[in-house]
N, CA, C and O atoms as a DFTB+ gen file, in Angstrom:
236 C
 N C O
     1  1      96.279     -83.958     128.720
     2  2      95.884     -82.754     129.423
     3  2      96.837     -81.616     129.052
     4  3      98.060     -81.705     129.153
     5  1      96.336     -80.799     128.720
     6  2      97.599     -79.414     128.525
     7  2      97.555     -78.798     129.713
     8  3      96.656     -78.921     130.545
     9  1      98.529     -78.125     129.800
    10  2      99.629     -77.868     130.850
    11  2      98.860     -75.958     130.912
    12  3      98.413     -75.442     129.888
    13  1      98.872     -75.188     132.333
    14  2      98.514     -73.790     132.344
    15  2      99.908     -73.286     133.185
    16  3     100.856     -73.741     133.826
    17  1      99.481     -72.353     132.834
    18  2     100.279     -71.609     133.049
    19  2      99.921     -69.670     133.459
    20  3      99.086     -69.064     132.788
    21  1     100.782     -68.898     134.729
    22  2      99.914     -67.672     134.629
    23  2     101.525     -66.852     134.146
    24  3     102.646     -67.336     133.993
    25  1     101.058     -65.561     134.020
    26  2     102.277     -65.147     133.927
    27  2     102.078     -63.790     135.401
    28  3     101.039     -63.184     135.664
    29  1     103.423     -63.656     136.115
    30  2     103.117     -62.787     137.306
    31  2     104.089     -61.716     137.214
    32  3     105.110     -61.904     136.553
    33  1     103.926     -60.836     137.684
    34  2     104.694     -59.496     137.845
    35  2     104.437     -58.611     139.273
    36  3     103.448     -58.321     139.946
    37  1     105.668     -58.389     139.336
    38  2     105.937     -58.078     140.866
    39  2     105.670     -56.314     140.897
    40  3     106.628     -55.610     140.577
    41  1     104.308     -55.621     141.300
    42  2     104.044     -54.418     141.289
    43  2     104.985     -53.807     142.063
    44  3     104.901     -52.580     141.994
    45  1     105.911     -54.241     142.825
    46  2     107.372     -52.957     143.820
    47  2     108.691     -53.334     142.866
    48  3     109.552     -52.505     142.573
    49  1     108.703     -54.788     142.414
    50  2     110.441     -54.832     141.712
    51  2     110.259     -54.998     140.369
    52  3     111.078     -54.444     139.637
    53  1     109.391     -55.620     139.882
    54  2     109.022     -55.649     138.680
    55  2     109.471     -56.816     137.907
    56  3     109.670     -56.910     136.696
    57  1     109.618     -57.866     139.037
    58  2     110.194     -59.141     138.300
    59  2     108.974     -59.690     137.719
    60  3     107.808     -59.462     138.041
    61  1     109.451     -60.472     136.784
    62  2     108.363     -61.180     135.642
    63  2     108.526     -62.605     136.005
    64  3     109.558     -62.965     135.439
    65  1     107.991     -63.658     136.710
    66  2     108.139     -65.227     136.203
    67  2     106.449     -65.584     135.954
    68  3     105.361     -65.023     136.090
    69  1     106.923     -66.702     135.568
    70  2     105.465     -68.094     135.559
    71  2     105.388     -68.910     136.488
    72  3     106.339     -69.288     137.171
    73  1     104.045     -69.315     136.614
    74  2     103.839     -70.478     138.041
    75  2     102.237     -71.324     137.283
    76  3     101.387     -70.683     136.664
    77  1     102.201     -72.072     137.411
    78  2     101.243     -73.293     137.564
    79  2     100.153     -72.813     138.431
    80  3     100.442     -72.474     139.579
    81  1      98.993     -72.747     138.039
    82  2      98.520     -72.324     138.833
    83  2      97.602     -72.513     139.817
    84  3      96.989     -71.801     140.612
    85  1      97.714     -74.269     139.405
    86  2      97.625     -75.126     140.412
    87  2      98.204     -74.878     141.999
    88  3      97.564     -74.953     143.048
    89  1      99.316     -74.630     141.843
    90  2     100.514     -74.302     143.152
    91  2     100.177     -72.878     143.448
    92  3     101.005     -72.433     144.244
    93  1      99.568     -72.277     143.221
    94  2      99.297     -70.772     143.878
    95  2      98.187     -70.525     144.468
    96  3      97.226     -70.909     143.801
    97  1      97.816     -69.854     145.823
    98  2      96.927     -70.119     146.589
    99  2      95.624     -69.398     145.975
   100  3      95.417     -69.449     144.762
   101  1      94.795     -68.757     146.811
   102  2      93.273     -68.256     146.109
   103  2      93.484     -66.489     145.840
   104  3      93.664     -65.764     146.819
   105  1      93.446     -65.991     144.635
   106  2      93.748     -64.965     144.407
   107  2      93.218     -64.085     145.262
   108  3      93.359     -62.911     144.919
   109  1      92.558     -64.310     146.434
   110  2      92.080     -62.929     147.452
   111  2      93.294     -63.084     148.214
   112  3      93.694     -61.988     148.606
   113  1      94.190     -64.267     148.646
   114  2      94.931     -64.260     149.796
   115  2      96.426     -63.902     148.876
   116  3      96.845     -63.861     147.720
   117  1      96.915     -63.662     150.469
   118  2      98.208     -62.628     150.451
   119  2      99.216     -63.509     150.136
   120  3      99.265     -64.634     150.634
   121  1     100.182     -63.009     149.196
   122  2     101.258     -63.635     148.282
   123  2     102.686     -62.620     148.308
   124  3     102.944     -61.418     148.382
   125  1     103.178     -63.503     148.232
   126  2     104.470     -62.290     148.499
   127  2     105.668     -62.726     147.236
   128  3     105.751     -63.890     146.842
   129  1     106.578     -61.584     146.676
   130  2     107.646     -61.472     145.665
   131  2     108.728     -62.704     146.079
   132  3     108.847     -62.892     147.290
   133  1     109.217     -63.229     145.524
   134  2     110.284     -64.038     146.180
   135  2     111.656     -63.411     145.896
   136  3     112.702     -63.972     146.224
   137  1     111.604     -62.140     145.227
   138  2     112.722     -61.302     145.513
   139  2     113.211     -59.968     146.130
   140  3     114.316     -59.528     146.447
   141  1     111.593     -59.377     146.181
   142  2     111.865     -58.086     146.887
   143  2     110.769     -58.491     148.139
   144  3     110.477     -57.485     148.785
   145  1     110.041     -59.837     148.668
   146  2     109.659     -59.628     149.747
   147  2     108.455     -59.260     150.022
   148  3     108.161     -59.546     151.183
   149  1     107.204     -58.478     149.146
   150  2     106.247     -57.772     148.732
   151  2     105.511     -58.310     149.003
   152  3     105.649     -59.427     148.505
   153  1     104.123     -58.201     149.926
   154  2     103.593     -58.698     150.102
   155  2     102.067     -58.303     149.681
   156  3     101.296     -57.459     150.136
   157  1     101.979     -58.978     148.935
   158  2      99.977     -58.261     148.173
   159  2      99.165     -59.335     148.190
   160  3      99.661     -60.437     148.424
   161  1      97.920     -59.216     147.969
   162  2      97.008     -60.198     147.250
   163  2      97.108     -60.395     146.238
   164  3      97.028     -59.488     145.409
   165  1      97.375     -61.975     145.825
   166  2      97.641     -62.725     144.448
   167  2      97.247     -61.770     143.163
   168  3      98.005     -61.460     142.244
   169  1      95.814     -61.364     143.339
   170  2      95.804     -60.751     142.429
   171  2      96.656     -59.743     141.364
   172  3      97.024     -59.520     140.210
   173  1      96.642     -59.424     142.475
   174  2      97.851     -57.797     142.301
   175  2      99.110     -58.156     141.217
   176  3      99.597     -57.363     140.411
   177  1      99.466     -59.461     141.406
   178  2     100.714     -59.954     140.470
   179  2      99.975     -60.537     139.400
   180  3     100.650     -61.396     138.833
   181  1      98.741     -60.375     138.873
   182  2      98.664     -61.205     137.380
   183  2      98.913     -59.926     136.749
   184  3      98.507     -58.788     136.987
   185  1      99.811     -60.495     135.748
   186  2      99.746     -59.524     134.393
   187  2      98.875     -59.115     133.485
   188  3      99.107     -58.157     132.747
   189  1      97.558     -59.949     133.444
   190  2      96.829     -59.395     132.749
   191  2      95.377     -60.079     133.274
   192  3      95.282     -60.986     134.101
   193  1      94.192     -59.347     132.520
   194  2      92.933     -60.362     133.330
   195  2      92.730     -61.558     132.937
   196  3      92.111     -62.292     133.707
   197  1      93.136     -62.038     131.784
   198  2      93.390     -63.034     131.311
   199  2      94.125     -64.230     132.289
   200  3      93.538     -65.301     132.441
   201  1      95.720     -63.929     133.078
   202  2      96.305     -64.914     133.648
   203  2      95.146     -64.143     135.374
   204  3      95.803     -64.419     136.377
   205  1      94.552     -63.804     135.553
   206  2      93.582     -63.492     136.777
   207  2      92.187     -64.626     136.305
   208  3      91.600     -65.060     137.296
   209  1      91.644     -65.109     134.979
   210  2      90.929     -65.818     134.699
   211  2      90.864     -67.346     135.040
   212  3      90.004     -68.103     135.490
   213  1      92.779     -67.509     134.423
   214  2      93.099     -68.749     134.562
   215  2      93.358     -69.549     136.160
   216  3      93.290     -70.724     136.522
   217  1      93.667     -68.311     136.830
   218  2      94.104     -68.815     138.305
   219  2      92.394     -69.309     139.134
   220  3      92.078     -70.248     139.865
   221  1      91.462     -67.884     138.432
   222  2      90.145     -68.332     139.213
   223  2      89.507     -69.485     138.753
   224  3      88.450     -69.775     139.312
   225  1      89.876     -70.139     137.945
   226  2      89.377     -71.191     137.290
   227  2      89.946     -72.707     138.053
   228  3      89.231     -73.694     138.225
   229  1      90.880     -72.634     138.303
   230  2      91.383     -73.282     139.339
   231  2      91.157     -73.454     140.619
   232  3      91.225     -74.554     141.169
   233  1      90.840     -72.264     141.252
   234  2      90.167     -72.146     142.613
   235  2      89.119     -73.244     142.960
   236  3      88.532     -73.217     144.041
């Protein structure tokens, strides 16, 4: 099985990590920065529509 991966970015601090995107909840619900606190809908942190594809695919 290959392994996914999204890539996320924090729209207030601008931190960049990756997450599985298995472990991340349903891109309508609210997700928050784990460094500045931020609280948005998942969406809001994919970097591109591409890692927004991969997460709904999972859902």
């Amino acid at each position: 099985m290959v392994e996914a991966f999204v890539r996320l970015l924090c729209p207030q601090c601008g931190k960049n990590w990756q997450a599985d995107p298995t472990d991340l909840p349903d891109h309508r619900e609210t997700f928050s920065c784990q460094d500045c606190g931020t609280d948005r809908r998942l969406a809001e942190f994919m970097r591109t529509e591409r890692d927004l594809e991969v997460v709904q695919q999972f859902e």
